[in-house]
C-alpha positions as CSV (number, residue, x, y, z in Angstrom):
1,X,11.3,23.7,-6.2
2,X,8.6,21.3,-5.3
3,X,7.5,18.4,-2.8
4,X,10.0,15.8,-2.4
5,X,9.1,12.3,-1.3
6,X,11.7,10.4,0.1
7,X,11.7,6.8,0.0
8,X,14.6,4.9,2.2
9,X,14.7,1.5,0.1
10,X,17.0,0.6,3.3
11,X,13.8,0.9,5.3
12,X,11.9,-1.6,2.4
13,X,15.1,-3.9,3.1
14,X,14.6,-4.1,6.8
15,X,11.0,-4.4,6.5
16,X,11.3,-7.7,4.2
17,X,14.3,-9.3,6.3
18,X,11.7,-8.9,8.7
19,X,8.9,-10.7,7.5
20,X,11.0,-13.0,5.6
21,X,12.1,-14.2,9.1
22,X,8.7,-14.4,10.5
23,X,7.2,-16.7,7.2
24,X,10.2,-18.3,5.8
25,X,10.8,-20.7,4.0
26,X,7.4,-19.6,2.6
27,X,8.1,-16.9,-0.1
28,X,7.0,-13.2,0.0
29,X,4.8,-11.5,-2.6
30,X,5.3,-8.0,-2.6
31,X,2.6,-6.0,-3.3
32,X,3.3,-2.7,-5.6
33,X,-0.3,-1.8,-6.4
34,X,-1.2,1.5,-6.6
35,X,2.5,2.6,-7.5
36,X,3.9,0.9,-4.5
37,X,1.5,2.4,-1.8
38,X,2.8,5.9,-3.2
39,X,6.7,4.5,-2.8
40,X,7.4,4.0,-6.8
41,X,6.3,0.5,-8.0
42,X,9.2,0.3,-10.3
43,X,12.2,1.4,-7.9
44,X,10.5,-0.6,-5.2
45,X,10.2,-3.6,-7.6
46,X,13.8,-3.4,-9.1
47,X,15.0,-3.1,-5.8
48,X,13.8,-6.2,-3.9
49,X,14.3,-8.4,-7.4
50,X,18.2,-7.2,-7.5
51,X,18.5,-7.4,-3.7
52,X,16.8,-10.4,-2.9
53,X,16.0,-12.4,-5.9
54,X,12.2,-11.7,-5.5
55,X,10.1,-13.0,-8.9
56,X,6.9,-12.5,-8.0
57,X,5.1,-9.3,-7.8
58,X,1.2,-8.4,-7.4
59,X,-0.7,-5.4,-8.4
60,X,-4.3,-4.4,-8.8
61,X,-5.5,-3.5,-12.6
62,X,-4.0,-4.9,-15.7
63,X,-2.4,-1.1,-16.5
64,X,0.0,-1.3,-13.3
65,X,1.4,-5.0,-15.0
66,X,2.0,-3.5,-18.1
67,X,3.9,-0.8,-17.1
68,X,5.7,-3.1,-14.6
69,X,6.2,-5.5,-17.3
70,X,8.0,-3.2,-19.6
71,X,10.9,-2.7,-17.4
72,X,10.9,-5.8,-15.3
73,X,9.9,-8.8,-17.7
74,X,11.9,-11.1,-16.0
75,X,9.5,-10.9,-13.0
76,X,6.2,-12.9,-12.8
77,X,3.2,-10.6,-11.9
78,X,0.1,-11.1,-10.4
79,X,-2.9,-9.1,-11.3
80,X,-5.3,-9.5,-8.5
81,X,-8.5,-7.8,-9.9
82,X,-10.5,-9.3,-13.3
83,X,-9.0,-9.1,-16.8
84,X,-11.9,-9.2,-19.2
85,X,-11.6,-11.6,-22.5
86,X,-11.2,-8.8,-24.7
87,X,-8.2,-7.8,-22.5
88,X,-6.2,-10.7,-23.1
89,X,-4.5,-9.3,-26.2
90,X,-2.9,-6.8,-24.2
91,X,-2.0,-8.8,-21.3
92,X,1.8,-9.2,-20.6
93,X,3.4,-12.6,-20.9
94,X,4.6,-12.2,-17.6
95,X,1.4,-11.7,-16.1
96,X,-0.9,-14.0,-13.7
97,X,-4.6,-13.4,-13.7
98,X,-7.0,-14.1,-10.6
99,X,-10.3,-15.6,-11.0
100,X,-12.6,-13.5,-8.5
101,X,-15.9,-15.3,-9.7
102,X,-17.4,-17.6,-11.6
103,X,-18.5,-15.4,-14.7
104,X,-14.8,-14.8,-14.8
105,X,-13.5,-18.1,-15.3
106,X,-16.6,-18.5,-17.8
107,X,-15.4,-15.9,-20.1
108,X,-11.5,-17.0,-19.9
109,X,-12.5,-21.0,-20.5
110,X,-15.0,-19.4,-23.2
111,X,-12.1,-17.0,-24.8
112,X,-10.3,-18.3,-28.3
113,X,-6.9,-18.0,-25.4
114,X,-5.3,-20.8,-24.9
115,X,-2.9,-21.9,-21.6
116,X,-4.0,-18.6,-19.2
117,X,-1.5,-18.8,-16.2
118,X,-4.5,-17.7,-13.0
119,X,-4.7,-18.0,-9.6
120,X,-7.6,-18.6,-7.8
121,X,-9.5,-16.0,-5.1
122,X,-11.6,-18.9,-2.5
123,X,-13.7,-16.1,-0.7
124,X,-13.8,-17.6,2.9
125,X,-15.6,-14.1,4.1
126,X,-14.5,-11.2,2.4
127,X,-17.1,-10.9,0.3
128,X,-16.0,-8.9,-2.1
129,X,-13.8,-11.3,-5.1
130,X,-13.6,-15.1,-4.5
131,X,-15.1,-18.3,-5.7
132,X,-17.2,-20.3,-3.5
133,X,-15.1,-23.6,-2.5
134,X,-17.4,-25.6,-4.8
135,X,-16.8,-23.4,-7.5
136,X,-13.2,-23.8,-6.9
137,X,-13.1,-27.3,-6.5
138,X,-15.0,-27.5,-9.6
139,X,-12.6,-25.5,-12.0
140,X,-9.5,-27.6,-10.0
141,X,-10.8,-30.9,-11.2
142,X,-12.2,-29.7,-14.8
143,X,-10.5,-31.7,-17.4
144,X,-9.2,-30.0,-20.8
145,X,-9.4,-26.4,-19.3
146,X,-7.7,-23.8,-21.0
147,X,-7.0,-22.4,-17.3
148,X,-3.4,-23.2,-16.0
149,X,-4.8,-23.0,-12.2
150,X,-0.8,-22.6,-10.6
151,X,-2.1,-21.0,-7.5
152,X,-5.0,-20.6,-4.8
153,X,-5.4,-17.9,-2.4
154,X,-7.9,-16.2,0.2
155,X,-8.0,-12.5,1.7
156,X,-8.5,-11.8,5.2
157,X,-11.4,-9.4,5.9
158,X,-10.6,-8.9,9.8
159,X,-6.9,-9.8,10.2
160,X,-5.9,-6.2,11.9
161,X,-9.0,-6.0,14.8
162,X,-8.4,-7.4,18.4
163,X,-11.9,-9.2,18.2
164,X,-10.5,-12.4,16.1
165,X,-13.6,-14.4,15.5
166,X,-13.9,-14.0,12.1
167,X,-9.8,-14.4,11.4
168,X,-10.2,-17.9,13.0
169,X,-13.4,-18.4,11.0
170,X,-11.6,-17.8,7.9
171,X,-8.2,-19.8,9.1
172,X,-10.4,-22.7,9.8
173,X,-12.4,-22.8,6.2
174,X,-9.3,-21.9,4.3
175,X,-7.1,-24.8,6.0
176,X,-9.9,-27.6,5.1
177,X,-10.0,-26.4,1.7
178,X,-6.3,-26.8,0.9
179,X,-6.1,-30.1,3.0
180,X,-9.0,-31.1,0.5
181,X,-7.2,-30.1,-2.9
182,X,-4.1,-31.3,-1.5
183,X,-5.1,-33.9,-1.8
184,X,-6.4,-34.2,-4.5
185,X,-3.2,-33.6,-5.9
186,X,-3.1,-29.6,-6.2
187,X,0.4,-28.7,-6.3
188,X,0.4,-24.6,-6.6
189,X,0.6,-22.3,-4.7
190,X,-1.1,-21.5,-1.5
191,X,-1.1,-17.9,-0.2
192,X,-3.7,-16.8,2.2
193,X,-1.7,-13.7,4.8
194,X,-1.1,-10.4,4.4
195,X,0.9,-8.1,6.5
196,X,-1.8,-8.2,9.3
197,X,-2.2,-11.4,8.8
198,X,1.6,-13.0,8.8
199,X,1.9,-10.8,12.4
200,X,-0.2,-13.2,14.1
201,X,1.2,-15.3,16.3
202,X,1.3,-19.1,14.7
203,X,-0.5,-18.0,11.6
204,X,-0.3,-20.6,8.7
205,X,2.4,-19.3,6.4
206,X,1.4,-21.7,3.5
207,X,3.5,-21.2,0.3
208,X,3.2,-17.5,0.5
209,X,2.1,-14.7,1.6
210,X,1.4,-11.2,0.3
211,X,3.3,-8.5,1.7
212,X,2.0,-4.9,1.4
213,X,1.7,-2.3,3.6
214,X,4.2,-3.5,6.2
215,X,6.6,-4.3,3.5
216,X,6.2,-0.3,3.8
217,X,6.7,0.2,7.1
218,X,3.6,-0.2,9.1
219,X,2.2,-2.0,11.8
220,X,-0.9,-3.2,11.1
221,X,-0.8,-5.7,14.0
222,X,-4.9,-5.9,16.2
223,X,-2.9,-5.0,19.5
224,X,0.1,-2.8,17.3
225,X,3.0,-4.4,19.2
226,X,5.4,-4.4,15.9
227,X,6.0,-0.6,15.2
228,X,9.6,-0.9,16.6
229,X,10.6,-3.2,14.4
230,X,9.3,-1.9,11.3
231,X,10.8,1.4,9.7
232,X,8.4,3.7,7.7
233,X,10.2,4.2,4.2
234,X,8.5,7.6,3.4
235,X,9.5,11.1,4.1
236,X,7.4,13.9,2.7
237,X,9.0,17.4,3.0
238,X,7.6,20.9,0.8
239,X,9.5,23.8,0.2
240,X,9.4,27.0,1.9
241,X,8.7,29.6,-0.3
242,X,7.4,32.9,1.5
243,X,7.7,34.4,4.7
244,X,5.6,37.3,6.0
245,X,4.4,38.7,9.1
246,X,0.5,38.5,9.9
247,X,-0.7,40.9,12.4
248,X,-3.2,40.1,15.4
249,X,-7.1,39.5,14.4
250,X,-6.0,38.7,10.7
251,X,-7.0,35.8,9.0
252,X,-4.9,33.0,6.8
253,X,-6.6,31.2,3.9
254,X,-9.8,30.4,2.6
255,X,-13.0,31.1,4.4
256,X,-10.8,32.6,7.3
257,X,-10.5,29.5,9.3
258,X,-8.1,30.7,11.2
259,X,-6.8,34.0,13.3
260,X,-3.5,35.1,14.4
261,X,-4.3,36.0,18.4
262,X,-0.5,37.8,18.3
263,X,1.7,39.1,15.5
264,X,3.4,36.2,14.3
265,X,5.1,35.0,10.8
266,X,3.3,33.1,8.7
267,X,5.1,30.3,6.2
268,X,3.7,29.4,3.0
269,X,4.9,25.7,1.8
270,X,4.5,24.3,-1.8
271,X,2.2,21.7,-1.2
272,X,-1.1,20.9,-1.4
273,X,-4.4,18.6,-1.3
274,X,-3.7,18.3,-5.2
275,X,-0.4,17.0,-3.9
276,X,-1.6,14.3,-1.5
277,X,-1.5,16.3,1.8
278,X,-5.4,16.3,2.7
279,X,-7.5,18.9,2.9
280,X,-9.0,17.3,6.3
281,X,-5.5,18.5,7.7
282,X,-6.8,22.5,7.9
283,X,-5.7,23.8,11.4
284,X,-4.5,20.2,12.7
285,X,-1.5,19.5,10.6
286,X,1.5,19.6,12.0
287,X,5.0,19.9,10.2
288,X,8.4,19.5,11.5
289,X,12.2,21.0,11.0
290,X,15.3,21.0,12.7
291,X,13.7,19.6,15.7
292,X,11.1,21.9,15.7
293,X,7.1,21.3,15.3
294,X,5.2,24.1,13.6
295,X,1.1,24.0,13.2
296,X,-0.5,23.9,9.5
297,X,-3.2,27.0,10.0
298,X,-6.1,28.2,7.4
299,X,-7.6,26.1,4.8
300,X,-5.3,23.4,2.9
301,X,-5.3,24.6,-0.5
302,X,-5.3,22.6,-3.3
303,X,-1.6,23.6,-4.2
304,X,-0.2,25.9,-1.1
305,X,-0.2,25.1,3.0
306,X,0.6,27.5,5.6
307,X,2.5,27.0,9.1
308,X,2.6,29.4,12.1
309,X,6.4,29.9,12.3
310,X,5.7,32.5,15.4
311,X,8.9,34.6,15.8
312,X,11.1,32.5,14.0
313,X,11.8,33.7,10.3
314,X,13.3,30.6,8.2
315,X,15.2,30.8,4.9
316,X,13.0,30.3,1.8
317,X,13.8,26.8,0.0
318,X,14.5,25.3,3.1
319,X,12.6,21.8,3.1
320,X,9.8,21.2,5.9
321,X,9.2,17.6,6.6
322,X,5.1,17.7,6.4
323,X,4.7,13.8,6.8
324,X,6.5,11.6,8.2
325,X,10.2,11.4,9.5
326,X,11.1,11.1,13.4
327,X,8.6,13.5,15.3
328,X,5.8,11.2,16.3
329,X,3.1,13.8,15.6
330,X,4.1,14.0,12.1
331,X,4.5,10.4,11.2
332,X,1.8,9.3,8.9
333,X,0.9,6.4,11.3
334,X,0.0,9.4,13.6
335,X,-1.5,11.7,11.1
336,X,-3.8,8.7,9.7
337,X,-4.4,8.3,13.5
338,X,-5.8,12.0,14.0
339,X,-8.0,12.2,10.4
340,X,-9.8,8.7,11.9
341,X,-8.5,6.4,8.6
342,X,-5.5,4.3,8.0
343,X,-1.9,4.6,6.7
344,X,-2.8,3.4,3.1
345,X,-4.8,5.8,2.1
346,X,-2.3,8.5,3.4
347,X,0.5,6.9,1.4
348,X,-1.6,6.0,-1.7
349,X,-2.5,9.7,-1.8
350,X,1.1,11.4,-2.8
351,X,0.3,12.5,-6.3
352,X,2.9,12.2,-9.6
353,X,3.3,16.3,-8.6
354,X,5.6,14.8,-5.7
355,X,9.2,14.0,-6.6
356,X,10.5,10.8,-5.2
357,X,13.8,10.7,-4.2
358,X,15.8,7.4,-3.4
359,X,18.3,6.6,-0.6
């Protein structure tokens, strides 16, 4: 047996009539980088496609749209970081590029490619990919370009914090940019939110906007006031697969990090930090089953956890939910609460060991 992730693509459903509501009739981008925030980029992708006519995807490196592309080529799919010129040859046909900088769009103008479907990344503060809005303006009014510029698009760097000066900062440069290209006679696409972003109240919807981690399930809201009405779509659970009795004073796990004060029986669950579930977690994890909460004690290994069952003696194979599910202290909003970083990164984590399941 090994870790099972379970993904309720009812959850992703919910989650997109959600935001649909809140943006439309602008259009949602889903965003299935890094394998769908751990959720399977290519059940994820087939899903919302089938289900609600999506067409457009994003991801991050020009690998994840190639394997996207091979079973989904009716989809268009946007590659947000660079593809290098001698890239291009392997670039899907359904593919969009972004141009993050200047040297970028150099090389693509410069390339013997001819007709390259991009986007372009206007950095209003990020700082981190993005033309300057003269450089933008610059490639939007170039003549004879080998650059089919259908789309423009920002990032917010502060859309999630209750202090929103620099998310009105952005709003404001962003907005006078596209009233400028408008009109000019720019007719792409605009896209500027992301989750955070569209759960403002009154936020500019635009064209677009790209929908990732609450597409998930999470509230990424400054003051968090959405988490009812989004549903986490990720279940982790490991397998039991020992049982034994520890006595008083001994230890469990590397380095002995942690004692038994009374005789109590020890579980060991098939899971690990190679598996996703961090090592930070030693003697603070908490797992969950039946209704009952059990405490992860000793070291996380890299392929084995252990949880302080105290007199209760469950049957091996039974499945342990170790993140996620319906205790609060063992949802992975909580968990990225207690390890001080963010729901992403937990998600992101769940490694190809991890069987994902479907409901």
């Amino acid at each position: 047996m090994q870790a099972i992730c379970s993904v309720s693509l009812d959850a992703i459903s919910d989650n997109f009539r959600f935001f649909h509501d809140r943006i439309s009739p602008a259009q949602i981008i889903p965003v299935v980088k890094a394998n769908a925030y751990g959720h399977g980029a290519l059940e994820v992708t087939r899903h919302l496609h089938q289900n609600f006519g999506v067409k457009l995807f994003a991801v991050a490196t020009l690998e994840e749209a190639q394997e996207l592309s091979k079973e989904c080529p009716q989809i268009s799919i946007l590659i947000f970081s660079r593809i290098f010129p001698h890239e291009l040859q392997d670039l899907p046909l359904n593919s969009i590029l972004s141009i993050g900088s200047i040297e970028d769009a150099k090389a693509l103008i410069d390339s013997m490619h001819s007709a390259i479907k991009v986007h372009l990344n206007v950095n209003t503060g990020m700082n981190r990919l993005g033309l300057s809005l003269e450089q933008a303006t610059e490639l939007l009014s170039s003549p004879n370009s080998n650059l089919d510029i259908q789309g423009v698009y920002s990032h917010f760097s502060s859309s999630d914090t209750l202090d929103e000066s620099a998310f009105t900062h952005q709003n404001k440069i962003f907005a006078q940019f596209i009233d400028h290209i408008r009109s000019s006679g720019f007719q792409g696409l605009i896209h500027f939110s992301n989750s955070a972003g569209a759960l403002h109240e009154n936020q500019a919807a635009y064209d677009g906007m790209r929908l990732g981690i609450g597409l998930y399930g999470y509230d990424t809201s400054p003051a968090g006031k959405y988490h009812k009405s989004l549903r986490p779509a990720m279940e982790i659970k490991a397998p039991l697969i020992r049982v034994e009795q520890v006595k008083a004073g001994e230890t469990v796990s590397y380095a002995g990090k942690w004692q038994a004060s009374v005789d109590t029986n020890i579980g060991t669950l098939r899971i690990g930090y190679a598996d996703g579930y961090s090592r930070a977690l030693t003697n603070l994890g908490i797992t969950s089953f039946q209704g009952k909460l059990y405490p992860v004690v000793g070291t996380v290994t890299m392929d084995h956890i252990m949880i302080d069952l105290g007199n209760d003696n469950l049957q091996s194979g039974s499945l342990i939910t170790v993140l996620g599910g319906d205790e609060e202290s063992v949802k992975i909003a909580s968990v990225a609460r207690k390890l001080k970083t963010i729901s992403y990164e937990i998600c992101c984590a769940v490694s190809p060991r991890v069987k994902h399941e479907y409901q």
